[in-house]
C-alpha positions as CSV (number, residue, x, y, z in Angstrom):
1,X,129.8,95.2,20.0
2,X,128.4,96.8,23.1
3,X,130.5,99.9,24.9
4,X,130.9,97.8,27.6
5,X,131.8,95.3,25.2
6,X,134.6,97.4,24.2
7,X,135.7,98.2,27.6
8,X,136.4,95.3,28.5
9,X,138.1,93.9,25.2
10,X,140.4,97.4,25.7
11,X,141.2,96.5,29.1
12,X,141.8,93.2,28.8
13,X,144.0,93.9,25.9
14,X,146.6,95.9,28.9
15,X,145.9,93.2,31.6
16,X,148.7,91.5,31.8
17,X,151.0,94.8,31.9
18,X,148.8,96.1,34.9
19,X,149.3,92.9,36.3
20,X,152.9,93.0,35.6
21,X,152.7,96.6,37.4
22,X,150.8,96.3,40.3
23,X,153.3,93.1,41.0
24,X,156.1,95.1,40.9
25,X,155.0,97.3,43.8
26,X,153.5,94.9,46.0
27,X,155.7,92.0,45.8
28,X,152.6,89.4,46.2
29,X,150.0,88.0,42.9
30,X,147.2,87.6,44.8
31,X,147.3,92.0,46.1
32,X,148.1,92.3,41.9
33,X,145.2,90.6,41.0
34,X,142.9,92.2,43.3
35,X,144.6,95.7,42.6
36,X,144.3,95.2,38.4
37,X,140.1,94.2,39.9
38,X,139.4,97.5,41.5
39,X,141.4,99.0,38.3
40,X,139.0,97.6,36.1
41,X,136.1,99.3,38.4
42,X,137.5,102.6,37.8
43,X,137.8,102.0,34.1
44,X,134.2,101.2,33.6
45,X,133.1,104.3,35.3
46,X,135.7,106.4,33.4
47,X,135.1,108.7,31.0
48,X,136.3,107.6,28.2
49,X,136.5,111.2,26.4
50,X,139.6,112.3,28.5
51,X,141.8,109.1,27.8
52,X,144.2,110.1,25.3
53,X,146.5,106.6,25.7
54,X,144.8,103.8,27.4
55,X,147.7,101.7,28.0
56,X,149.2,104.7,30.2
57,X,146.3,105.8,31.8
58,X,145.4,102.2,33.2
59,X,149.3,101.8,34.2
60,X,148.9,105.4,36.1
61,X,145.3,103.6,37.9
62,X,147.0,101.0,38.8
63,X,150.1,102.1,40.1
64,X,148.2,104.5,42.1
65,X,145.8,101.7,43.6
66,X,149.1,99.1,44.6
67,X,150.9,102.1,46.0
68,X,147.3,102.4,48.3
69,X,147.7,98.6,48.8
70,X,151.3,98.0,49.5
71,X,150.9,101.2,52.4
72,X,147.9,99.0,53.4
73,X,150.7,96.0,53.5
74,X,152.7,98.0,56.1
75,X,151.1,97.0,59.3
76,X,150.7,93.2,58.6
77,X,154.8,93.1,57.1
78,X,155.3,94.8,60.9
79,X,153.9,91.7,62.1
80,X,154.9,89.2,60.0
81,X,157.1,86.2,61.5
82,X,160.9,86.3,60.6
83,X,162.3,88.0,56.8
84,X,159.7,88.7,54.7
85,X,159.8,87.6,50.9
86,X,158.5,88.6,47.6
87,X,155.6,86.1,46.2
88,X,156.8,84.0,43.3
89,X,155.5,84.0,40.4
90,X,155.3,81.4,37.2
91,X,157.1,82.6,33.7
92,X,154.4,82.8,31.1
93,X,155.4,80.1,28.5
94,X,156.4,81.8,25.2
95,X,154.6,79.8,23.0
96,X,151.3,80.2,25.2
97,X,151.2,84.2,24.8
98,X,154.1,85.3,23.0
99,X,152.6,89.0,23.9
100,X,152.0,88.7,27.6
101,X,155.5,87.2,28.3
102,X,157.2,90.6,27.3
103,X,154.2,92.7,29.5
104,X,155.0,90.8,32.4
105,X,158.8,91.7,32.0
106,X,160.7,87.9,32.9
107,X,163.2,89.6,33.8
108,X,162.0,90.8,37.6
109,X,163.7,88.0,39.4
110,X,163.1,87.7,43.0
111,X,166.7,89.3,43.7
112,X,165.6,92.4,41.7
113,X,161.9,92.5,43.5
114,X,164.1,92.3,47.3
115,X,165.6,95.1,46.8
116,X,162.6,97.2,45.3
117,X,161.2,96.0,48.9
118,X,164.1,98.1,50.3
119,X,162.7,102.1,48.5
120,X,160.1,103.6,50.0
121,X,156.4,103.4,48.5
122,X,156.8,106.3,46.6
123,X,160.1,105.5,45.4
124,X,159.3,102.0,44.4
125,X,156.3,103.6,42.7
126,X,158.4,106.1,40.8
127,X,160.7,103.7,39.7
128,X,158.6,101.2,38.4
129,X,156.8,104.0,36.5
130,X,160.1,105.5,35.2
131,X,162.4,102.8,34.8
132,X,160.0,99.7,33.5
133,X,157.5,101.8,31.5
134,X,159.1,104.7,30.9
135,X,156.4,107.3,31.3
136,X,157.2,110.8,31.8
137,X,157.8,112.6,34.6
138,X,155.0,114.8,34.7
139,X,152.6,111.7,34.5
140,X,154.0,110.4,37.1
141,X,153.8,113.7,39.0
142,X,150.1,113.7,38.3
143,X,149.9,109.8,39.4
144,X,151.9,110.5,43.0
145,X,150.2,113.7,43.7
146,X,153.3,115.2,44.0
147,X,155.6,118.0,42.4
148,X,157.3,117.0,38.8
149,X,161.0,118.2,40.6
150,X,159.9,116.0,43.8
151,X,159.3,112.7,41.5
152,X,162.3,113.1,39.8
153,X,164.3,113.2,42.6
154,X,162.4,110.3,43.8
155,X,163.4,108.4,40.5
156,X,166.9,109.2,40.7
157,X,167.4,107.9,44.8
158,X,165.5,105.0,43.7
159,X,167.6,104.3,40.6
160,X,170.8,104.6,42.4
161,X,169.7,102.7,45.2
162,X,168.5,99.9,43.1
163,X,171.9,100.2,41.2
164,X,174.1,99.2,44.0
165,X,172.1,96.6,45.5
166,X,171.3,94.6,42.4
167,X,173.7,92.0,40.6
168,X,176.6,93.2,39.1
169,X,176.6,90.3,37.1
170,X,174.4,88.0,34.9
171,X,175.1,84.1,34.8
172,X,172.9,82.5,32.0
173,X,170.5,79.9,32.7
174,X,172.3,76.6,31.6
175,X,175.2,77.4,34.0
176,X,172.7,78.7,36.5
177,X,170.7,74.8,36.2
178,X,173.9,72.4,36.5
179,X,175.3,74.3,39.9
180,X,171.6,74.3,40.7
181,X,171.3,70.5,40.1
182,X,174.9,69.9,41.4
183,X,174.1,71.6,45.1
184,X,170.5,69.5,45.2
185,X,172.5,66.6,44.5
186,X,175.1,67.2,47.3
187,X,172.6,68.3,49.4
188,X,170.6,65.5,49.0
189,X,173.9,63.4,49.7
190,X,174.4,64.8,53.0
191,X,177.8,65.7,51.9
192,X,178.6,69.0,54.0
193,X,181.5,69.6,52.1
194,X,180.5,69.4,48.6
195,X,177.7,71.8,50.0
196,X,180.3,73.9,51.2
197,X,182.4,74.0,48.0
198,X,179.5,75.4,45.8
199,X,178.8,78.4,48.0
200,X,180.6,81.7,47.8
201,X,182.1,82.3,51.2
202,X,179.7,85.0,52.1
203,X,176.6,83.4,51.1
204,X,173.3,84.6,52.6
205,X,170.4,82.5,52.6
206,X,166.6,84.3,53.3
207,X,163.8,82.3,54.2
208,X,160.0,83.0,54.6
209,X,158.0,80.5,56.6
210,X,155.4,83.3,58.0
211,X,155.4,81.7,61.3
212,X,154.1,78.3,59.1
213,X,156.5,76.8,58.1
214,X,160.3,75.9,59.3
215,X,162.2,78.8,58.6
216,X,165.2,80.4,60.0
217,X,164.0,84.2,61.6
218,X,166.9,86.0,60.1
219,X,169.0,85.9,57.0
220,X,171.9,83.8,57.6
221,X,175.4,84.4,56.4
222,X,178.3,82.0,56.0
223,X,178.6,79.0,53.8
224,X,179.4,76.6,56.9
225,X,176.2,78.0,58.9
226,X,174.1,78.5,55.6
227,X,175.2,74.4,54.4
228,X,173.9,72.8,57.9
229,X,171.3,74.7,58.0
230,X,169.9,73.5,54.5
231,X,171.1,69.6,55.2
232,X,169.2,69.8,58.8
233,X,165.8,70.5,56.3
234,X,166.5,68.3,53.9
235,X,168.2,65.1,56.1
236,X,166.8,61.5,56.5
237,X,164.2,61.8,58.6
238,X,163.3,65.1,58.5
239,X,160.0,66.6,56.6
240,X,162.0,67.5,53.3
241,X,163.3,64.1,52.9
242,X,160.5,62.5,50.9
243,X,160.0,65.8,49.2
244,X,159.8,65.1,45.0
245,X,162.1,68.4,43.4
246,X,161.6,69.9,40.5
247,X,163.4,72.3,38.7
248,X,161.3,75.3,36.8
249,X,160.8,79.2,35.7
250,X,159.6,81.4,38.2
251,X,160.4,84.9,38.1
252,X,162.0,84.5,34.9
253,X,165.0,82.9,36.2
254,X,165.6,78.9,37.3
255,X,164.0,77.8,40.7
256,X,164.0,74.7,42.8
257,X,160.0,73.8,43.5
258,X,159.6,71.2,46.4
259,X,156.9,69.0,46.5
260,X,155.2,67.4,49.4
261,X,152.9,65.4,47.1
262,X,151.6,66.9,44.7
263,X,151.0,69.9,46.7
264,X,154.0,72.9,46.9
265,X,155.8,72.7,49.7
266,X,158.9,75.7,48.8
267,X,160.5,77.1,46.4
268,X,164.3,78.0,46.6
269,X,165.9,80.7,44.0
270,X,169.8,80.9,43.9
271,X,171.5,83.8,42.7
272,X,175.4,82.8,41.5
273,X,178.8,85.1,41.8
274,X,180.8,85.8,38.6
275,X,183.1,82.7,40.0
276,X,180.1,80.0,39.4
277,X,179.2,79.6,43.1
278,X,175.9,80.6,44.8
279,X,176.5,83.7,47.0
280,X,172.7,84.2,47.5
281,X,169.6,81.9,48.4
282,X,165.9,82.7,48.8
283,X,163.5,80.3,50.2
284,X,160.1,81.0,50.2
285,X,158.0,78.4,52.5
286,X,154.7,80.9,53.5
287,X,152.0,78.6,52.0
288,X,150.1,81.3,51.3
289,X,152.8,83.0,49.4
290,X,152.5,79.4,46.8
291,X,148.9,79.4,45.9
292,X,149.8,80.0,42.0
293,X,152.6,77.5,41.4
294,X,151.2,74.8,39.6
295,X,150.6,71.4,41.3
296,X,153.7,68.8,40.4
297,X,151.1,67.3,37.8
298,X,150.4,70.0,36.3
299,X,153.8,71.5,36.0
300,X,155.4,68.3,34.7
301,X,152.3,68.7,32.2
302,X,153.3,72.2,31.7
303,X,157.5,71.3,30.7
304,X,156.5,68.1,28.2
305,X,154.4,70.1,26.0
């Protein structure tokens, strides 16, 4: 085997964890991908001598490239039409790659990547460093460019801030699938009161359209305003109507996948109170936010193997 044999077989050994990384900071798969690219770059012209532990010196690269890229990200989220949304990603099937399931961490559901959108680049950096792969903080010093007594602080905002923003509870998936199915189903009914009955009174629902597709321009709050909002998409007549719905595992969590074909159309996470009902509902609509969810024939291809 060639060296450059070898650096790539080492590098492609840590992909999917600098994937999993890079993700983390910038919200979007495509920026990951091109982020865990120029990584590669810089490990082919590294020298190889002063890498004591690959895995953490490619996580440090990395880190420090999509903190470049999501300050890169600021202007065009400044300009962005109405909320702005993490990009979905697909759960790696177990059975596929047993090994890059736990890299990529499941367990970043798009409620957990919102608020990381909420710290600072440097804080989000910090964390995701600290909290996910649990290097220390002098690495992460090196890797900011900044003091080891400035990261730490860093870390801890970021960790407390994360702590009271994310889900105080955890609702497991079967439960989270039948009050998933049960509110399409209503939904689909036009019945505005079923609708009503499965949200928590102070539901908020987030959608992302990026000026392309229907989308309301701010979060909206209320289970009333929230229900006729989502029975106005999805009523006879309008565009969702004809829509086929599937139900799959993005972000490690359930998800509602709408198809206008066999082409995506949106995909709708639902985050659920410690009472059952849904107190929290992203929609993501951007079409260039949806480029690596599977068509509908290949994901019904995907969940009958």
């Amino acid at each position: 085997m060639t060296s450059e044999d070898e650096l790539a077989a080492e590098f492609a050994e840590h992909r999917a964890v600098l994937v999993g990384a890079a993700y983390r900071v910038v919200g979007s798969v495509v920026d990951a991908e091109d982020v865990v690219q120029e990584a590669w770059l810089r490990w082919s012209a590294a020298d190889r001598e002063e890498v004591r532990d690959v895995r953490a010196y490619l996580v440090r690269i990395t880190t420090r490239l999509a903190l470049n890229r999501l300050r890169q990200q600021k202007a065009r989220r400044e300009q962005y039409v109405g909320p702005w949304l993490p990009e979905p990603i697909l759960s790696t099937r177990t059975e596929d790659d047993p090994a890059a399931v736990a890299e990529l961490a499941d367990s970043v559901s798009m409620a957990m990547l919102v608020v990381l959108e909420t710290l600072s680049p440097l804080e989000r950096a910090a964390f995701v460093l600290r909290e996910v792969f649990d290097l220390p903080f002098a690495e992460i010093a090196t890797t900011l460019g900044r003091s080891e007594a400035a990261v730490r602080q860093l870390a801890h905002r970021a960790r407390e801030h994360v702590h009271a923003r994310q889900p105080r509870h955890s609702v497991d998936k079967a439960r989270h699938s039948e009050v998933t199915s049960q509110f399409l189903t209503a939904a689909w009914s036009g019945d505005l009161t079923q609708v009503v009955s499965l949200l928590a009174p102070d539901v908020e629902l987030v959608s992302d359209g990026g000026g392309k597709k229907k989308a309301a321009l701010r979060p909206l709050h209320g289970a009333d305003k929230v229900a006729r909002w989502l029975l106005a998409l999805v009523a006879p007549g309008q565009e969702a109507y004809n829509f086929e719905v599937r139900l799959a595992e993005l972000n490690g969590e359930p998800a509602v996948v709408f198809y206008a074909g066999d082409e995506v159309d949106s995909v709708g996470f639902m985050q659920l109170d410690d009472s059952g009902q849904i107190h929290q509902i992203y929609v993501v609509r951007n079409p260039d936010k949806l480029t690596t969810i599977p068509s509908l024939a290949d994901l019904d291809k995907r969940q009958v193997r």
